[in-house]
C-alpha positions in Angstrom: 0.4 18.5 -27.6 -0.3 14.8 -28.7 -1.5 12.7 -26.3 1.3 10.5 -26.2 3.2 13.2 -24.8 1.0 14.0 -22.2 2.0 10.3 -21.1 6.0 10.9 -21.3 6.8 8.7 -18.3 4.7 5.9 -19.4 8.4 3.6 -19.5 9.1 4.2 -16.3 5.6 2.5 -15.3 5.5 -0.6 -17.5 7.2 -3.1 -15.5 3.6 -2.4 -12.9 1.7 -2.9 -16.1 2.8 -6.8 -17.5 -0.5 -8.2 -17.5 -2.5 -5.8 -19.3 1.0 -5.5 -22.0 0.3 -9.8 -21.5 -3.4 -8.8 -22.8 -3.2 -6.8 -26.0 0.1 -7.8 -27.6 -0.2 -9.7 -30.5 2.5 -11.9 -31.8 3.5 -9.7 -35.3 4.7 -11.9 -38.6 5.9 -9.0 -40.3 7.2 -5.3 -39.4 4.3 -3.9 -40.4 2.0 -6.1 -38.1 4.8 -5.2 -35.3 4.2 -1.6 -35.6 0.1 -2.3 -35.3 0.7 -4.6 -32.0 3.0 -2.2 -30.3 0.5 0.8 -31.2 -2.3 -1.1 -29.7 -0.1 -2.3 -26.4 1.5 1.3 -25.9 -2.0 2.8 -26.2 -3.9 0.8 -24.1 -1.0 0.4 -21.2 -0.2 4.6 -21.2 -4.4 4.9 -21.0 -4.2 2.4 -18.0 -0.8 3.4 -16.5 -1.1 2.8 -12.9 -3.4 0.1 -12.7 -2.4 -2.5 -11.2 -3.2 -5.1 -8.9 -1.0 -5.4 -5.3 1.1 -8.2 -7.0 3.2 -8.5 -9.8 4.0 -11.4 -11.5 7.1 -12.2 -10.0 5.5 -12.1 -6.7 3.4 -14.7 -7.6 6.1 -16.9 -8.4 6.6 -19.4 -5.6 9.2 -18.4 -2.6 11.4 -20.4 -0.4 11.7 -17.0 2.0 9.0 -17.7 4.8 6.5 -14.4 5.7 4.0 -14.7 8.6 1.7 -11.5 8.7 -0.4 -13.0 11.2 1.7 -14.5 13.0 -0.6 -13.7 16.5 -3.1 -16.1 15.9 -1.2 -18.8 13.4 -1.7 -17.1 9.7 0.9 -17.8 7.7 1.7 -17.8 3.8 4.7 -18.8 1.5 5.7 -15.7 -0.3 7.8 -12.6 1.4 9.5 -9.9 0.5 11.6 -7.2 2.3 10.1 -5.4 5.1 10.8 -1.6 4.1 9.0 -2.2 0.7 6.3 -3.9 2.2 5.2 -1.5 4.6 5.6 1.4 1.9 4.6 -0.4 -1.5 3.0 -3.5 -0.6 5.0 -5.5 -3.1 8.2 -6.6 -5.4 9.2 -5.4 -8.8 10.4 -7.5 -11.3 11.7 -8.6 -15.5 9.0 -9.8 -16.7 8.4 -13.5 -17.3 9.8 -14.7 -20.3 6.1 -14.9 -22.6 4.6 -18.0 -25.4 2.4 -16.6 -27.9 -1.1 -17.5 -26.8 -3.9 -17.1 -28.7 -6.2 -15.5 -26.2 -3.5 -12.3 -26.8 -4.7 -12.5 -30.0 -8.3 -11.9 -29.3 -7.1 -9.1 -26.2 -5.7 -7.3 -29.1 -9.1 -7.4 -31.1 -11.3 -6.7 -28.4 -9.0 -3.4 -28.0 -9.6 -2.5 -31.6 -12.8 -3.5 -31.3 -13.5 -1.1 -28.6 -11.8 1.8 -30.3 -13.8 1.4 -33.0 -16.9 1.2 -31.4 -16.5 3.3 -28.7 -14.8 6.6 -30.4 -15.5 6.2 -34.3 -18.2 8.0 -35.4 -21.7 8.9 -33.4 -23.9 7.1 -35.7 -22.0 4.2 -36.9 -21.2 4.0 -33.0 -25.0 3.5 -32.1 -25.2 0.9 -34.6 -22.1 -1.5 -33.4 -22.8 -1.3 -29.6 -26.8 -1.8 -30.3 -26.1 -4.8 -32.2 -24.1 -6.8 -29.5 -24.8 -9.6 -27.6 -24.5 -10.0 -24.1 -21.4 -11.9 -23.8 -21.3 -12.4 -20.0 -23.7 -15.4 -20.6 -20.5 -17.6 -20.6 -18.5 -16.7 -17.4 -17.9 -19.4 -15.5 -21.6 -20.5 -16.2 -21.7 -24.2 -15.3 -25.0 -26.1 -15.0 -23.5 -28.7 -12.6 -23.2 -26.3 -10.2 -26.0 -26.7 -7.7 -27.3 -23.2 -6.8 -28.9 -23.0 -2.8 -29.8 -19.7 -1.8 -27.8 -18.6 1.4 -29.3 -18.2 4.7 -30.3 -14.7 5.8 -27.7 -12.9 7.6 -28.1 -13.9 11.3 -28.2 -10.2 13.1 -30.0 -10.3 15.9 -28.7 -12.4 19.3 -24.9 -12.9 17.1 -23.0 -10.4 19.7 -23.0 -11.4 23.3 -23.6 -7.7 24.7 -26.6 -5.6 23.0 -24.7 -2.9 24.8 -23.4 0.4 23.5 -21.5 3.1 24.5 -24.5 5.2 25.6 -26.4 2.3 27.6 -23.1 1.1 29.3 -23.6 1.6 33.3 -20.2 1.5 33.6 -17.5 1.5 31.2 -14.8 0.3 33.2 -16.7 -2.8 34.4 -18.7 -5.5 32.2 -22.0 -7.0 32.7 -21.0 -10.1 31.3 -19.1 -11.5 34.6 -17.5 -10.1 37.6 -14.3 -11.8 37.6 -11.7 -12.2 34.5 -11.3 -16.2 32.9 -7.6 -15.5 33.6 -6.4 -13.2 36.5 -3.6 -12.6 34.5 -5.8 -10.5 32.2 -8.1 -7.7 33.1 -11.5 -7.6 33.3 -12.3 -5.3 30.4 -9.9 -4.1 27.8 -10.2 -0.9 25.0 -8.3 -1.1 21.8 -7.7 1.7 19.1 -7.9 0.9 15.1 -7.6 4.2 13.0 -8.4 3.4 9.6 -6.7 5.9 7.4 -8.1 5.1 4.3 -7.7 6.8 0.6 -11.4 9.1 1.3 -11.0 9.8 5.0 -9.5 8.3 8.4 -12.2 6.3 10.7 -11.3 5.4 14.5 -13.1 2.7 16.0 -12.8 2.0 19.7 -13.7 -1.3 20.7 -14.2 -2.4 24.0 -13.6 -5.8 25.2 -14.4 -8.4 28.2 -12.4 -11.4 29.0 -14.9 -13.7 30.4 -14.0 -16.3 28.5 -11.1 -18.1 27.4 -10.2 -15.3 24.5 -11.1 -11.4 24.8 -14.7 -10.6 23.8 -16.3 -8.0 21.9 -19.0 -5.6 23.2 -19.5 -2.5 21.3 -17.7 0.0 19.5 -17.6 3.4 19.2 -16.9 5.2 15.9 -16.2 8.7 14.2 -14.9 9.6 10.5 -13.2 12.8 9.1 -12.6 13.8 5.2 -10.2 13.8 3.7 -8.2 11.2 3.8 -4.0 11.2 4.7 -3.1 10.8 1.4 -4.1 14.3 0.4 -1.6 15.7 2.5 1.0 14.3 0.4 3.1 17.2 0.4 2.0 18.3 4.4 2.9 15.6 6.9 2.0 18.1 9.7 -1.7 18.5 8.3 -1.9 14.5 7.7 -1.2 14.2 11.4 -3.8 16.8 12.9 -6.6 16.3 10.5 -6.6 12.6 13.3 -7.0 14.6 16.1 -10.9 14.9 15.7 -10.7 10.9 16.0 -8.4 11.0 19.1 -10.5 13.6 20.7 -13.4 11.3 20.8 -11.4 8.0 21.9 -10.4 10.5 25.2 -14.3 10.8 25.6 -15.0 7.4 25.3 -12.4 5.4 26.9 -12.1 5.5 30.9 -9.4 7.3 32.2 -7.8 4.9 34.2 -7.2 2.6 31.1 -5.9 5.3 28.6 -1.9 4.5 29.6 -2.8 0.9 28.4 -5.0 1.3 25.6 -2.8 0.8 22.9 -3.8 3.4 19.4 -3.2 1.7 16.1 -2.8 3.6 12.8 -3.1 1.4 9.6 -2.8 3.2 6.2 -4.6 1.1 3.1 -4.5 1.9 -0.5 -4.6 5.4 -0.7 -0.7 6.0 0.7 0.2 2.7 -1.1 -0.2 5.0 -4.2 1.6 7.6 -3.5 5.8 7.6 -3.2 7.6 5.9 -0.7 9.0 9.5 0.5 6.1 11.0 0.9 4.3 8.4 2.9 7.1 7.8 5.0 7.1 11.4 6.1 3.3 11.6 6.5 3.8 8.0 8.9 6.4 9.4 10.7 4.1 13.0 11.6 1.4 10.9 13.0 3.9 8.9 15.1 5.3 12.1 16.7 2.4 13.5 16.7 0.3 10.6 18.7 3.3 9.9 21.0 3.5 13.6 22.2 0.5 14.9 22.0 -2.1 11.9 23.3 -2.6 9.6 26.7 -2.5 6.5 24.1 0.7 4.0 23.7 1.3 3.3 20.1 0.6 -0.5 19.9 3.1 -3.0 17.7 3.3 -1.7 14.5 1.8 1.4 15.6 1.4 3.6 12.3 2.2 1.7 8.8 0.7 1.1 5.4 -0.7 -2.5 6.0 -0.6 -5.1 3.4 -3.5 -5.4 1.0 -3.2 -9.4 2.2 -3.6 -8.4 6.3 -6.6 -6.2 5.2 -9.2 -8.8 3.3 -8.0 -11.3 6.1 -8.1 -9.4 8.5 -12.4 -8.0 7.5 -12.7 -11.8 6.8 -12.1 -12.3 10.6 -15.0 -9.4 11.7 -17.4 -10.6 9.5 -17.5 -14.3 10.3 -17.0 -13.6 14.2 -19.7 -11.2 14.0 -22.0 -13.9 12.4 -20.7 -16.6 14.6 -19.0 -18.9 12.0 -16.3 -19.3 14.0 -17.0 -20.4 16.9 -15.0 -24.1 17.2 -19.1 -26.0 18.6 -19.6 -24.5 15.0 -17.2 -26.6 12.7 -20.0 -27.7 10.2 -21.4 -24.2 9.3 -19.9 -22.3 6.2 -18.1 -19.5 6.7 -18.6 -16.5 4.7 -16.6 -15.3 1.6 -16.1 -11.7 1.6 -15.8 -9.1 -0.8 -15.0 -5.7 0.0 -14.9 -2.4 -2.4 -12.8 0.0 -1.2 -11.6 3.6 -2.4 -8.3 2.2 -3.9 -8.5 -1.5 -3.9 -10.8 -4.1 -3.7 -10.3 -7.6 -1.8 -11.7 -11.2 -1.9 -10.9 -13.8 0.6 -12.6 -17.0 0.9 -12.3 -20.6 2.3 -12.1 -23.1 -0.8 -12.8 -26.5 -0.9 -11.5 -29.0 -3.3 -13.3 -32.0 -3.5 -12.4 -32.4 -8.0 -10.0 -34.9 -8.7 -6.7 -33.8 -9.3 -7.5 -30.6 -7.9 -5.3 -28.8 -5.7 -4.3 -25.4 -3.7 -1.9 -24.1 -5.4 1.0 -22.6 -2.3 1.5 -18.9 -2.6 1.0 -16.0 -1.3 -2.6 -15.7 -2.0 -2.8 -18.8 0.8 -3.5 -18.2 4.2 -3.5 -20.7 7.0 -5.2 -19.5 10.0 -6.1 -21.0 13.5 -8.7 -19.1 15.3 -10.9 -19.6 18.0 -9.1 -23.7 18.3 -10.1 -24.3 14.6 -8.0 -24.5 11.6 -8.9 -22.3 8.6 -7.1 -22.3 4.8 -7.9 -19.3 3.2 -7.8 -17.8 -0.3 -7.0 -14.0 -0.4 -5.6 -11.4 -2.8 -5.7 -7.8 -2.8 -6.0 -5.7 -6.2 -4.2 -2.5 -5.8 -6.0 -0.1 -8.1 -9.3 -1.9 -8.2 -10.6 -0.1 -5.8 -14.3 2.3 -7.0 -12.4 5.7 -6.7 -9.6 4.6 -9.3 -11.4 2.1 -11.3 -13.1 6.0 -11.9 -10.0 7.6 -13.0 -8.4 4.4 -15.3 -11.9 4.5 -16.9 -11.8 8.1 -17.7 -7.9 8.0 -18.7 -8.7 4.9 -21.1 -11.6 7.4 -22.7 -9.6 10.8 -23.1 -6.5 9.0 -24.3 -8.6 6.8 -27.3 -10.8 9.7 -28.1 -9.8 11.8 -31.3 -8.4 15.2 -31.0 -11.2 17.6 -32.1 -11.3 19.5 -34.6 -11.2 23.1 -35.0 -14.8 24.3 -34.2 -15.7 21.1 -33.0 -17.1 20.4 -29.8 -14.0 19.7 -27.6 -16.6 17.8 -25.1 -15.4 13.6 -24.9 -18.4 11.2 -25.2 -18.2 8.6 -22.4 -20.2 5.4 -22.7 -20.0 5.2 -18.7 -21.4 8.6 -18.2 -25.6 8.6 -17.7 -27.3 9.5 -20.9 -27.3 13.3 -21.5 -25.2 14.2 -18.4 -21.8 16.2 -18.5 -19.5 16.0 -16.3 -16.0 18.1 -15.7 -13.1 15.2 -15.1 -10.0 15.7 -13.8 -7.7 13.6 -15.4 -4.8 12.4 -13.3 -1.8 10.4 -14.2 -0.6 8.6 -11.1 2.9 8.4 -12.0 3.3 11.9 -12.1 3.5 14.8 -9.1 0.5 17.2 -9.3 2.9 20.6 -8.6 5.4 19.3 -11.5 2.9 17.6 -14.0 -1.0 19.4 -13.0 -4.0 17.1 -13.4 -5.7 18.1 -16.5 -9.7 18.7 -16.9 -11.8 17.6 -19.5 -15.4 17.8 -20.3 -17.0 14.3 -20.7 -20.2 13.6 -21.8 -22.8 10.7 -22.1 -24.4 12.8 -24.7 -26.3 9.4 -26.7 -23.6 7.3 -26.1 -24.5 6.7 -22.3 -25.1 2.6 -21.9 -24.7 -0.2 -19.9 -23.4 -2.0 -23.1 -20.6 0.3 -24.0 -19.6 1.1 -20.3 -19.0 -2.9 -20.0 -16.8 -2.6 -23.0 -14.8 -0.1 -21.8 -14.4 -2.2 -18.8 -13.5 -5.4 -20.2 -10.4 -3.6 -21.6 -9.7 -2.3 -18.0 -10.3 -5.5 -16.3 -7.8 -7.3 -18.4 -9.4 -10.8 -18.0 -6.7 -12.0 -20.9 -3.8 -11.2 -19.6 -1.0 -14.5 -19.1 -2.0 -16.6 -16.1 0.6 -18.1 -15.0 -0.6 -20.1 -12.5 -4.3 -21.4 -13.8 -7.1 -20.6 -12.9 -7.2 -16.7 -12.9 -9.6 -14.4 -11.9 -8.2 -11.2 -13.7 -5.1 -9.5 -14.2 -3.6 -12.7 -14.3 -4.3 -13.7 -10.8 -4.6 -17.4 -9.5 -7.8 -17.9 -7.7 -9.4 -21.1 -7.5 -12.9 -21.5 -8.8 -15.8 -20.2 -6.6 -17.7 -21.9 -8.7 -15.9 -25.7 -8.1 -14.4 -24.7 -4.5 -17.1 -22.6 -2.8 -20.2 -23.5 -4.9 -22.8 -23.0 -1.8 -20.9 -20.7 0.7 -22.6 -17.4 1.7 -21.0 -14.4 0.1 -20.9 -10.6 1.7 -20.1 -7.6 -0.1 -18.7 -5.0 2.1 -18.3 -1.2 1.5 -18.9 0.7 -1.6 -20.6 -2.6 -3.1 -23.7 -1.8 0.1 -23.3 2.0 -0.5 -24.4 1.9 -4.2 -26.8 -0.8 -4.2 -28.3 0.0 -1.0 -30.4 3.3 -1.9 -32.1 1.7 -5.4 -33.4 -1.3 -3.1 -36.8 -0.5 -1.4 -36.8 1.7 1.3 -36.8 -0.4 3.9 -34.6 -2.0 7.2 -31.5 -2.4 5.1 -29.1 -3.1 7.6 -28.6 -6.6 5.3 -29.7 -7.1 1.9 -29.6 -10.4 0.0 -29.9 -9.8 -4.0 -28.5 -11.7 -7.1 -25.1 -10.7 -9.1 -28.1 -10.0 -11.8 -29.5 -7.4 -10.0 -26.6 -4.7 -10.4 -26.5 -5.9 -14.8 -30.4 -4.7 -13.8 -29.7 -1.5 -12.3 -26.9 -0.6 -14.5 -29.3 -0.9 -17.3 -31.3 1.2 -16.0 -29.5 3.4 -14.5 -27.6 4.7 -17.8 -30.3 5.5 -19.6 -30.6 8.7 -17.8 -33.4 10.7 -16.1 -36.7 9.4 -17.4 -35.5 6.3 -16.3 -35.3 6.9 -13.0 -38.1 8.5 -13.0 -40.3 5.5 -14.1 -37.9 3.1 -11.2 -37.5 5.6 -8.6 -39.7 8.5 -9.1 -41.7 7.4 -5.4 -38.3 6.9 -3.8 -36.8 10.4 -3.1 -33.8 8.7 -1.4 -32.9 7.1 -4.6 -33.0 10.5 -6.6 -31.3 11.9 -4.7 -28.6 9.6 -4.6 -28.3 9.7 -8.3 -29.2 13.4 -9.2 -25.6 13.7 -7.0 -23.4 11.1 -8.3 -22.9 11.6 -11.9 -21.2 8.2 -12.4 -23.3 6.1 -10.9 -23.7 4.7 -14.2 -19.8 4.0 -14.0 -20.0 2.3 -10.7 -22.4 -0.1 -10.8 -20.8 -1.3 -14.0 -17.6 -1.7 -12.9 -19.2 -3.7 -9.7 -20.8 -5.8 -12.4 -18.2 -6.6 -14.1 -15.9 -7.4 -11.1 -18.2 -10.1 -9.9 -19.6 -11.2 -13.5 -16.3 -11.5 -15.4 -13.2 -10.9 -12.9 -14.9 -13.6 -9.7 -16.9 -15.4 -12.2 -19.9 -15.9 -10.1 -23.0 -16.8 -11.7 -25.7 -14.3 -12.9 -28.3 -15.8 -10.3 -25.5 -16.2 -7.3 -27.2 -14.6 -4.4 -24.9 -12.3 -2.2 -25.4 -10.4 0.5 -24.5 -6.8 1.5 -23.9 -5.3 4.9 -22.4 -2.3 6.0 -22.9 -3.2 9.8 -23.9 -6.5 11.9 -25.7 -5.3 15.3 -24.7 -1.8 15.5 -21.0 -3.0 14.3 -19.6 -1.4 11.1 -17.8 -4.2 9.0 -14.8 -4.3 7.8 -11.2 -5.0 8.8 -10.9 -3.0 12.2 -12.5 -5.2 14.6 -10.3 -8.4 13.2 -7.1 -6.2 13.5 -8.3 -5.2 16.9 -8.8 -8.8 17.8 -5.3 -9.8 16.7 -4.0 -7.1 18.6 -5.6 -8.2 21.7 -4.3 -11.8 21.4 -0.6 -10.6 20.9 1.0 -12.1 24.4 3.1 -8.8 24.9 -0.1 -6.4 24.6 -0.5 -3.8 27.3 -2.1 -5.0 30.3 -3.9 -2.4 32.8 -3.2 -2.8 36.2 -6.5 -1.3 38.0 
């Protein structure tokens, strides 16, 4: 079967694929250059089908309908769509915008070619073309006017108010903060309940709370994971909803008795059930409603159990990280808060606070603009969410963008696929899965990949320049990728500390030296570094890691490791446009607090007026 046949429903998907279409058409002159173009946009589109970020271009488009999702503590942007879809999709469909030939299509369209060529012609003449290449990250978004001052170190110890945890607590239904509430309307200690049901696995965290002061405060949390995640129930609601009882088990350990009836349990979905149909994740949501209302002490808080908005999660990580670290406290109005970036399974988020200080530079209103009051302080935010830029399928629009350019084999030829993102003389088995399609009707396929001699750094960041589609129409300028208005970090947050959350501190985290690496501070240079290294196989780690079996370890069990660190490259490098010597910092927890977007959900929860309220 040809492999455009093995992608029959790719029309059905192309109205979620306009910007990387936008990318790699060309504008034809003739019938015979109109064949070529389509070719190279139907190829490139089916390869990527399902890769996408959480907005489409009509979203984008400004809109007079008014949408708070934070509407608890003040957030508020200027785009909305209709509830149902946004709690089951996470966005709008759309025509798509009426196009001008551009001349950066143009070169889209030869870089595809280009790629082809270079990545699946022939072995040898392959070798030659991606050997002979020069680094052409040197010009994104360099600019030398840009002062460069390193960050400060992340602040860990004496940021949280209690060193407390669960174990060392005297008494879990008292604090040792105060004796007596700020407000006797409120109690003196509160619990809250986040379930993070992500696209791996479902996390609880179970925060407890004082209210000393003016606004609940944090004291410690307690937290438990379990694989896999709800989405890989999608045709078992029943099983989605028990494999959380392991988590709910340990919240009735933890949390006092007494305040179970008013501790309210909050289930929030990310990526993973964003990708899957809106009737099976409606059926999974609605088992794990049942399921906690008749089968646990907990209340189901508002919006108990839904698939949250890509936009709610990076705002909502933005608020743990920079209460965590004391940023926003209102005695501290002159210290920067930080920018963070965060690497999920699915998708990946960025929210920062911009500054424009350029003439005739402004904030372009949208949905990507959040204006948040916190803590008495005033905050306007940048965020977006890209839906399908998260590690896990940034993995599988690689590998579907490799099978589907490779050449059939031959008869007697080794059926094997080289992949420039596999390590150097590795296989690996790949299951190739279109995301359009449902696994009992249309099974995944498995190929055998290898990086054979073709396993670099160099052709790896080709193969992700295609999937990144930094050409594709921006409407609204400047764009990150995909066609995505962000302003500059460069211009608007030049100095500003940056944190990079999740997978971005699981990867780096085990090549650094083996020490206290509960916060690292490196430049963007250092993953182009370890990617370099890392794809060039075995000996090579050897000679960087050989003394730290840690390290080995790490990569003798993750055969595209090569792939990841890549793709994390190029995310930063040519999708955020930082600079090669931008220093960032990478966390996974601040105290003993994992990071993330829990504790600022949990925090917004708590300041909801009409939260439960326990009466002992």
């Amino acid at each position: 079967m040809k492999r455009e046949q093995q992608f029959g429903n790719v029309t059905q998907s192309l109205h979620n694929q306009l910007e990387l279409v936008d990318a790699l058409t060309i504008a034809p002159t003739s019938s015979k250059e109109a064949t070529n173009a389509n070719a190279i946009t139907t190829t490139t589109t089916t390869a990527l089908s399902g890769y996408t970020s959480d907005s489409t271009p009509r979203q984008r488009m400004r809109s007079s309908r008014p949408l708070s999702i934070l509407p608890r503590i003040g957030g508020s942007n200027r785009a909305g769509q209709p509830q149902e879809y946004e709690l089951v999709e996470g966005g709008q469909r759309g025509p798509p915008p009426k196009k001008k030939f551009n001349w950066k299509l143009v070169i889209g369209g030869g870089l595809a070619l280009f790629a082809f060529v270079a990545l699946f012609g022939p072995r040898e003449r392959r070798r030659k073309v991606i050997g002979a290449v020069v680094d052409s990250y040197q010009s994104w978004g360099d600019s030398p006017a840009a002062a460069q001052i390193t960050p400060p170190p992340l602040n860990i110890d004496g940021v949280i108010p209690s060193t407390l945890s669960f174990e060392t607590d005297p008494n879990p239904s008292k604090t040792t903060q105060c004796t007596k509430p700020h407000t006797f309307s409120k109690p003196l200690v509160q619990w809250s309940l986040i379930i993070d049901a992500g696209s791996t696995g479902s996390r609880i965290h179970v925060y407890k709370f004082h209210n000393c002061y003016s606004s609940p405060t944090f004291e410690y949390e307690v937290f438990k994971m379990t694989q896999p995640g709800l989405s890989d129930f999608r045709n078992d609601p029943e099983g989605a909803a028990k494999s959380l009882d392991t988590l709910l088990a340990r919240a009735v350990e933890v949390v006092p008795k007494e305040f179970q009836k008013c501790t309210p349990v909050v289930v929030k979905a990310t990526a993973g059930l964003r990708l899957l149909g809106v009737d099976q994740s409606v059926a999974i949501l609605d088992a794990v409603k049942g399921r906690l209302r008749t089968r646990w002490p907990f209340p189901l808080g508002k919006d108990g159990v839904v698939i949250m908005d890509g936009k709610d999660e990076g705002v909502y990580a933005w608020i743990t990280v920079n209460y965590l670290l004391n940023t926003l406290n209102s005695t501290q109005a002159t210290k920067n808060s930080f920018a963070v970036l965060d690497l999920g399974g699915a998708s990946t988020q960025i929210v920062f606070e911009p500054t424009f200080t350029r003439p005739n530079t402004v904030f372009e209103e949208g949905e990507h603009k959040y204006r948040l009051d916190f803590t008495g302080r005033s905050h306007v935010l940048y965020q977006h969410s890209y839906l399908g830029y998260g590690l896990m399928q940034a993995r599988q629009s690689v590998h579907r963008l490799v099978e589907f350019l490779s050449p059939e084999p031959k008869p007697g030829q080794d059926p094997s696929i080289p992949n420039a993102c596999l390590v150097r003389d590795s296989d690996r088995e790949v299951e190739i899965v279109d995301p359009k399609a449902d696994p009992e009707v249309t099974p995944n396929r498995k190929v055998v990949m290898t990086g054979a001699d073709v396993g670099s750094f160099e052709g790896c960041k080709r193969i992700m320049e295609l999937v990144m589609a930094k050409d594709a129409l921006c409407t609204v300028k400047p764009c990150s990728f995909n066609g995505v208005y962000q302003p500059s970090i460069i211009e608007t947050f030049p100095n500003g500390p940056i944190i990079l959350l999740s997978y971005f501190y699981d990867r780096l985290s085990p090549l650094l030296p083996p020490k206290d690496q509960s916060s690292l501070s490196v430049p963007v240079s250092k993953f182009r570094t370890f990617a370099q290294q890392v794809c060039l196989g075995e000996q090579s780690w050897l000679q960087h890691w050989g003394s730290n079996p840690t390290a080995m370890v790490e990569l003798r069990g993750r055969p595209e490791y090569c792939l990841d660190l890549t793709f994390m490259y190029t995310l930063l490098r040519l999708g955020y446009e930082l600079d090669e010597e931008r220093q960032v910092h990478l966390a996974k927890k601040v105290g003993q607090t994992e990071l993330g977007w829990c504790l600022g959900a949990a925090i917004v929860g708590l300041k909801d007026e009409d939260g439960l309220v326990c009466e002992v």
